[in-house]
C-alpha positions in Angstrom: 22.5 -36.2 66.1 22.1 -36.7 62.5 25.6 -36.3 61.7 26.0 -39.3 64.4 23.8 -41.6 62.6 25.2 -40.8 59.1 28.7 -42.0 60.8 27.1 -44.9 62.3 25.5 -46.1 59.1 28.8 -45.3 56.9 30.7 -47.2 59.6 28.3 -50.0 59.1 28.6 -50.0 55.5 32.1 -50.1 55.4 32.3 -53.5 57.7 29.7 -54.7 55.4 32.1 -54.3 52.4 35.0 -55.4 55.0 33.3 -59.0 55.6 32.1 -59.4 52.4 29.1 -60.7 53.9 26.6 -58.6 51.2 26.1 -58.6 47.3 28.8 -56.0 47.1 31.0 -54.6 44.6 34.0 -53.0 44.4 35.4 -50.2 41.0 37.9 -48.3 41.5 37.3 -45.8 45.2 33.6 -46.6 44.7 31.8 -49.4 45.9 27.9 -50.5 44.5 26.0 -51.5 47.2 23.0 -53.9 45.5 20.6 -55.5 48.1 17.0 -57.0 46.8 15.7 -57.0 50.2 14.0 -54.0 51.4 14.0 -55.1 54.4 18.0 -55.6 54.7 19.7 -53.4 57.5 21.7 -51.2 55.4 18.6 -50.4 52.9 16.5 -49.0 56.0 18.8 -47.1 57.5 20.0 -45.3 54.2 16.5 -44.8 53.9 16.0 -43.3 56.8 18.9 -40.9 55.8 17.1 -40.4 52.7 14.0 -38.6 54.5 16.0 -36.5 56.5 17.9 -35.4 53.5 20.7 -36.3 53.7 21.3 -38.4 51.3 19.7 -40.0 48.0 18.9 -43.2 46.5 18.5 -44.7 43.3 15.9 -47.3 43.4 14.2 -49.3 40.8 11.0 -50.9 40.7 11.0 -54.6 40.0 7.6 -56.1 40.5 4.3 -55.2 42.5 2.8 -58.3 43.9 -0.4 -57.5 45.3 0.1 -54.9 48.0 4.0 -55.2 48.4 6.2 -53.8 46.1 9.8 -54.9 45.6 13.1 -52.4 45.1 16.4 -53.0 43.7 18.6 -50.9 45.4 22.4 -49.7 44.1 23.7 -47.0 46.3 27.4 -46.1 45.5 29.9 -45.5 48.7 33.0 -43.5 48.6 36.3 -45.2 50.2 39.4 -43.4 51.8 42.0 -44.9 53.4 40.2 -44.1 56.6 37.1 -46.1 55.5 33.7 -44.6 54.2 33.5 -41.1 54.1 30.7 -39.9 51.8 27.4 -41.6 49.8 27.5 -40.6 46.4 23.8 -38.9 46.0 22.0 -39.6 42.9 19.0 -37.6 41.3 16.2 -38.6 43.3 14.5 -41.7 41.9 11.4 -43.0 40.2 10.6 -44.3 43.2 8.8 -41.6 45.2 6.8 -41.1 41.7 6.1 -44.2 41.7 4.4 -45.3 45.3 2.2 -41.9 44.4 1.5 -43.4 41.1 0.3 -46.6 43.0 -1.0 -45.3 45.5 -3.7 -43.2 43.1 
């Protein structure tokens, strides 16, 4: 099941890159997916991966405006000639240390 929705969500991913239709860029076999929106598609989905282990993200905190607090994301994709095949995992991020930093 997991393994399923890791394919979906690479699959995904790769049309993304395919259409151009996100902030995405493109060095050598990698690709830098950079989305402001926390609540973009892509963003929950890897997250959702994230929980499960699967994967990691590198996040950044940008701002805190009263009780919602905004992420950059840049998550790094591997291309083949058969389309995505891996997420480049990163050391965990800030991020987790953060929200328990806010949340105390």
């Amino acid at each position: 099941m997991e393994k399923q929705i890791q394919k979906n969500i690479l699959n995904y991913a790769y049309f993304i890159y395919k259409t151009e239709k996100s902030p995405v860029f493109k060095f050598r076999n990698l690709i830098n997916y950079f989305k402001e929106d926390g609540e973009d598609k892509l963003i929950r989905n890897l997250k959702k991966l994230s929980k499960m282990n699967l994967i990691q993200i590198r996040g950044e905190l940008l701002e805190k405006q009263m009780d919602k607090v905004h992420f950059n994301y840049s998550i790094s994709l591997k291309i083949t000639d058969h389309g995505i095949q891996t997420i480049e995992s990163y050391q965990k991020s800030l991020m987790d240390r953060v929200i328990k930093f806010i949340k105390n």
